[in-house]
C-alpha positions in Angstrom: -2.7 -114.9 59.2 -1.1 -115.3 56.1 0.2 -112.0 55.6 2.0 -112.2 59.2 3.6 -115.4 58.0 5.0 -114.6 54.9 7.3 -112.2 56.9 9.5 -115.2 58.7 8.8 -117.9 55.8 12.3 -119.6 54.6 13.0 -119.5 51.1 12.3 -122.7 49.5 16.0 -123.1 48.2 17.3 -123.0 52.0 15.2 -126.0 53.1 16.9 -128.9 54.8 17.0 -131.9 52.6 15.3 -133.9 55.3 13.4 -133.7 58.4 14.9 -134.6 61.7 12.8 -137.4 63.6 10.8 -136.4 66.9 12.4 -137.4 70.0 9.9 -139.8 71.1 11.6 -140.4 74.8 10.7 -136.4 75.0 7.4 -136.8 73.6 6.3 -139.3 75.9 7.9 -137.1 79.0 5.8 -134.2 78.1 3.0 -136.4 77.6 3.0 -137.8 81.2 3.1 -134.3 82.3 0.3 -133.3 81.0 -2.1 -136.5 82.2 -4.8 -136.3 84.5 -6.0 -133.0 86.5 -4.3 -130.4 88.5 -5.5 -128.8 91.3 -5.0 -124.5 91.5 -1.3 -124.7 91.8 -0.8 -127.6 89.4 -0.1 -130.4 91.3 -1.7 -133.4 89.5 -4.8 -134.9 91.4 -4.8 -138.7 91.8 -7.8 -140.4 90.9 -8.1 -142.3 93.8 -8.5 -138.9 95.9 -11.7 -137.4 97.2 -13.9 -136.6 94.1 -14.6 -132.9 95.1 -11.1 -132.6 94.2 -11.7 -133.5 90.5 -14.4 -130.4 90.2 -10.8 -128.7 89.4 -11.0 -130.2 85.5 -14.9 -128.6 85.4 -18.3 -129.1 86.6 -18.8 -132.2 84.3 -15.7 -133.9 85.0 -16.6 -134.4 88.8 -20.7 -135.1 87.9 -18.9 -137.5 85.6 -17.3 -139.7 88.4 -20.2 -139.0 91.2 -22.7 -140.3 88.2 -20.0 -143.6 87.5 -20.4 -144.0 91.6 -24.1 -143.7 92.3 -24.4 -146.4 89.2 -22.4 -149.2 90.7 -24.3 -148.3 94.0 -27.5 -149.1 91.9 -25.9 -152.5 90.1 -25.0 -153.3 93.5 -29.4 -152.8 94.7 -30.0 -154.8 91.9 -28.3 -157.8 92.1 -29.1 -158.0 95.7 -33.2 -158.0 95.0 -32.5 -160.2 92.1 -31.1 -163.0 94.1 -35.0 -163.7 95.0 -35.9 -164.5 91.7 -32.1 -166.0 90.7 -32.9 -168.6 93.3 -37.2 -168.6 92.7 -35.9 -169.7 89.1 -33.8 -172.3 90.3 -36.6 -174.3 92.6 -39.0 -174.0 89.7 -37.0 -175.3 86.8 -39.5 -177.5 84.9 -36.8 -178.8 82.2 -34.5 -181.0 82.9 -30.6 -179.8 82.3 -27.5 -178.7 83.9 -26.8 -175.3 82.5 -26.6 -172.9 84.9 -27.6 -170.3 82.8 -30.9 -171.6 81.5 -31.8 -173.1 84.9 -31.0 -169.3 86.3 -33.0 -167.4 84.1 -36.3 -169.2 82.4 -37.2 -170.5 85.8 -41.6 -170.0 86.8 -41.4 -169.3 82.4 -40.6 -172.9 81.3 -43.6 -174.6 82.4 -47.5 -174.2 82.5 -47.4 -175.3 85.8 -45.0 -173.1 87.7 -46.2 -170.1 85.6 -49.4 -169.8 88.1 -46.7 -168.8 90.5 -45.6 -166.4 88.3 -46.8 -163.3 90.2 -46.6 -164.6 93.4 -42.9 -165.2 93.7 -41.5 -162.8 90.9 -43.7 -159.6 91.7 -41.6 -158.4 94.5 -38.5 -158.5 92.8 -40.0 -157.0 89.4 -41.7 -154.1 91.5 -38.8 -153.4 93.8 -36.5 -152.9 90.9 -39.1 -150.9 88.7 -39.5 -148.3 91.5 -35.5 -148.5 92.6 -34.7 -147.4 89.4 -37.8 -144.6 89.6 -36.3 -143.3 92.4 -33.0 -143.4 91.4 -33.6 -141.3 88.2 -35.3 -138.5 90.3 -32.4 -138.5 93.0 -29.8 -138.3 90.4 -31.4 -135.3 88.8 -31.7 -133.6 92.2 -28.3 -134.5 92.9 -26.7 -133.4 89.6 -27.9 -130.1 90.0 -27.0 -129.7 93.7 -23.6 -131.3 93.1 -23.1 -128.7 90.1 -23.9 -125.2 91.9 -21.9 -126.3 94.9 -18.7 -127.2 92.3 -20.1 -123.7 90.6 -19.7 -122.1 93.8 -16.8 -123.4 94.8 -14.8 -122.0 92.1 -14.9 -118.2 90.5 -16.1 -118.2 86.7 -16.2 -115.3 84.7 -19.8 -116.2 84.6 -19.6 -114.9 88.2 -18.7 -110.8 86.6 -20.9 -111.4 83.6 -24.8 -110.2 82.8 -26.2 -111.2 79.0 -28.1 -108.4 77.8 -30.7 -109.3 75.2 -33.4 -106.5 73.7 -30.0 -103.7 72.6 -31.2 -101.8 69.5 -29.8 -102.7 66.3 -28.8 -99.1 65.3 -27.9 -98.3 69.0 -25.2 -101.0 69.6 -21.9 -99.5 70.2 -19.5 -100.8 73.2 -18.9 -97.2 73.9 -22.9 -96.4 74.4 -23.4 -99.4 76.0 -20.6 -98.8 79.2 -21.4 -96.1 79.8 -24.8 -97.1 80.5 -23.8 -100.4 82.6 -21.0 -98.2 84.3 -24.1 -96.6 86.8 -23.6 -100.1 88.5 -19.9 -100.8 88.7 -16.6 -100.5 87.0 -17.1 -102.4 83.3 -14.4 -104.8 82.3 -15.5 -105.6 78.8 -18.5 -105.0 76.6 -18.9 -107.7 73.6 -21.2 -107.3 71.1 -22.7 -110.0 69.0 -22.9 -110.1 65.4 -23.9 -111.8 62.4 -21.3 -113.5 60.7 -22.5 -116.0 58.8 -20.9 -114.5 55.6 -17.0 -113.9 58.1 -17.8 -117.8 58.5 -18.2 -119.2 55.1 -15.2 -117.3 54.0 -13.1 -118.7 57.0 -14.0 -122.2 56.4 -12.5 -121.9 52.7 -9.8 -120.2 54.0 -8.9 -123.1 56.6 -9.4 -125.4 54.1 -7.0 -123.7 52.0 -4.4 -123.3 54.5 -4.3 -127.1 55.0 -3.7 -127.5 51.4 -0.5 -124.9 51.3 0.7 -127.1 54.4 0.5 -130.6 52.6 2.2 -128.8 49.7 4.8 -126.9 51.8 5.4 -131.1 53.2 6.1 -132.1 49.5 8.5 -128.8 48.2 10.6 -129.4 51.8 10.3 -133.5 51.4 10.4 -134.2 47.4 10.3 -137.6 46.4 11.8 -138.7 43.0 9.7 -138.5 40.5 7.9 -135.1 42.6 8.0 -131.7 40.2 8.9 -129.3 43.5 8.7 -126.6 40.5 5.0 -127.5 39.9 4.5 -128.0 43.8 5.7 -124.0 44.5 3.8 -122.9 41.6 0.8 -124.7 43.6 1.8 -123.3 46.1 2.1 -119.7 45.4 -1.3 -120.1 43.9 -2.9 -121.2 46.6 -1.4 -118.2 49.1 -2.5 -115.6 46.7 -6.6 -117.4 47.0 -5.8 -117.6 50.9 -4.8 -113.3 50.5 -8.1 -112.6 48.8 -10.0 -114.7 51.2 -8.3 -112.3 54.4 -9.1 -109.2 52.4 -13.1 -110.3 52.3 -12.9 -111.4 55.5 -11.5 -107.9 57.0 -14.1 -106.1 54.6 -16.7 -108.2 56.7 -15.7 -107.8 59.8 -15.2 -103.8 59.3 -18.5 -103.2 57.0 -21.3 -106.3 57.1 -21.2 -107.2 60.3 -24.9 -106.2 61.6 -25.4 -106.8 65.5 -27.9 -109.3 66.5 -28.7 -107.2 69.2 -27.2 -109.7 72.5 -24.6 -108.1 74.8 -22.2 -109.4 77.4 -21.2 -107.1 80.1 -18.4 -108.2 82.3 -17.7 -106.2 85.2 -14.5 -105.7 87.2 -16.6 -106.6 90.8 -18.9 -109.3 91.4 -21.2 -106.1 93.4 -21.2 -104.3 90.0 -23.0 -107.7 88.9 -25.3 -108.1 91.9 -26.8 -104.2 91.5 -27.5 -104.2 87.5 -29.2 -107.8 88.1 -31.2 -106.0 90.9 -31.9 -102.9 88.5 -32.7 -104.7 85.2 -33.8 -108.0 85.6 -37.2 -107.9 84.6 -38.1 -112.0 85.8 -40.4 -110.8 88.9 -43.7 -110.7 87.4 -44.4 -107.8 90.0 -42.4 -105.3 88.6 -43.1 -106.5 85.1 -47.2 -105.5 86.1 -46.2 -102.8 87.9 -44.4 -101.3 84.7 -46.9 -102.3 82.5 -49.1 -100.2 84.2 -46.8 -97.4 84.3 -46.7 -97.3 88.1 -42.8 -98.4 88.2 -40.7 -95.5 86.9 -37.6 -96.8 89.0 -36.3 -98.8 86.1 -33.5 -97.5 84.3 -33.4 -97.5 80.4 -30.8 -97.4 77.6 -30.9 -94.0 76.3 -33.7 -93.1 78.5 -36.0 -95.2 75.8 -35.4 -99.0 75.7 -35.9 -101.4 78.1 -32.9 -104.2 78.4 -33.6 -107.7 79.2 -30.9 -108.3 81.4 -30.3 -112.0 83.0 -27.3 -113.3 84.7 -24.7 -114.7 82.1 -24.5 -118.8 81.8 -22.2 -120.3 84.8 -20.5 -124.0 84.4 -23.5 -125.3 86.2 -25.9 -124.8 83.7 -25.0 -128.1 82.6 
């Protein structure tokens, strides 16, 4: 924040008269290290590697590359059932010229005669390519999905200790409360609570915008150019802090006194088993035990503060996607 800042900022009149350049041979060193993907102990992964290995930058990176892969194995389908009608187009060129392209592609099209062959020598190739592409669509849905829980699988998320908790009471949400309720099932890690902050985020926008204003002006006071006023620059300057220290105080007032819960928790737990038993306790998705409770036969369920009913689902992994 700004107030943490204003305790190392350098007095104006101590400024260097100019900026030193960047080292660009540095630059592009550190650059180079930083290119590509790197596997768990950050070694970088070569792109011409097994793909599996890329799941390391993320569940869309390697559905990325399998998608790019399965594509060119469908370009390659199609121009194979195309040469039929490439070389159907050829025979039956009505028109007399020597372009390859036009002779190629009008073909059984250019003349009443040859168009009673139309669907006799172009149907194949127009039907095996509608329902190639058919089926392709439907395997790469299938085999996004798989691909994605198997890369989800494959590496630990901290979707993997994590339930999200919907149905809390408003006037009933503190973190407090709410572990030791969820501690029946394991150790907790964390408890976050959602809130509005609609209001936090209007404020913080003006405030960011601010603080890229003080930068630029900071730029001109440390880099004047001739005909600059640095005096009118700091006076800027200073006017622009003291906006940036009202807009922290409302912001802190916010977070400490309007912020209302929307009444969605995240539970993360220390074990994955602490995860597996309150899934087990409180998901209410089996229509079973939602009937059975319904009817007041289930009495198994536990409830926050012995009265409410959480909707509790498993929190959202990578491969949700």
């Amino acid at each position: 924040t700004l107030s943490q800042e204003a305790a190392v900022v350098v007095a104006p009149g101590s400024m260097p008269a100019a900026v030193e350049p960047p080292d660009r041979a540095l630059a592009k060193e550190r650059a180079r290290e930083k290119q590509g993907f790197r596997d768990d102990q950050g070694r970088p992964l070569p792109l011409r590697g097994p793909i599996k290995n890329l799941g390391t930058g993320g569940v869309g990176i390697e559905l990325y590359f399998r998608t790019l892969r399965y594509c060119g194995i469908l370009m390659t389908v199609f121009a194979i059932i195309s040469i039929a009608s490439l070389v159907d187009n050829v025979e039956k060129q009505g028109r007399d010229t020597e372009s390859p392209i036009v002779r190629s592609t009008l073909g059984p099209l250019d003349t009443p005669e040859s168009r009673e062959s139309l669907f006799g020598s172009q149907l194949v190739p127009w039907t095996l390519t509608t329902l190639t592409m058919m089926v392709f669509i439907c395997f790469l849905r299938v085999k996004q999905r798989a691909v994605a829980r198997t890369v989800d699988r494959r590496y630990i998320t901290a979707g993997d200790f994590t339930v999200e908790v919907r149905g809390v009471p408003i006037s009933h949400s503190e973190p407090e409360a709410l572990r030791d309720f969820f501690s029946q099932f394991g150790q907790v890690h964390q408890v976050a609570v959602g809130y509005k902050c609609a209001a936090y985020q209007v404020q913080l926008t003006k405030w960011r915008k601010l603080d890229v204003r003080r930068a630029d002006l900071l730029t001109r006071i440390q880099n004047p150019r001739e005909k600059d006023d640095v005096t009118a620059f700091e006076t800027r300057r200073s006017e622009v802090e003291a906006q940036m220290l009202s807009l922290e105080a409302e912001m802190t007032r916010l977070q400490r006194e309007d912020m209302e819960p929307t009444g969605a928790v995240f539970v993360v737990f220390e074990y994955e088993e602490g995860r597996r038993k309150c899934l087990k306790a409180l998901n209410n998705q089996d229509w079973v035990a939602q009937l059975l409770e319904a009817m007041g036969c289930d009495k198994s369920v536990p409830k926050y503060l012995g009265a409410y009913r959480l909707d509790v689902t498993p929190a959202p992994q990578p491969s949700d996607v």
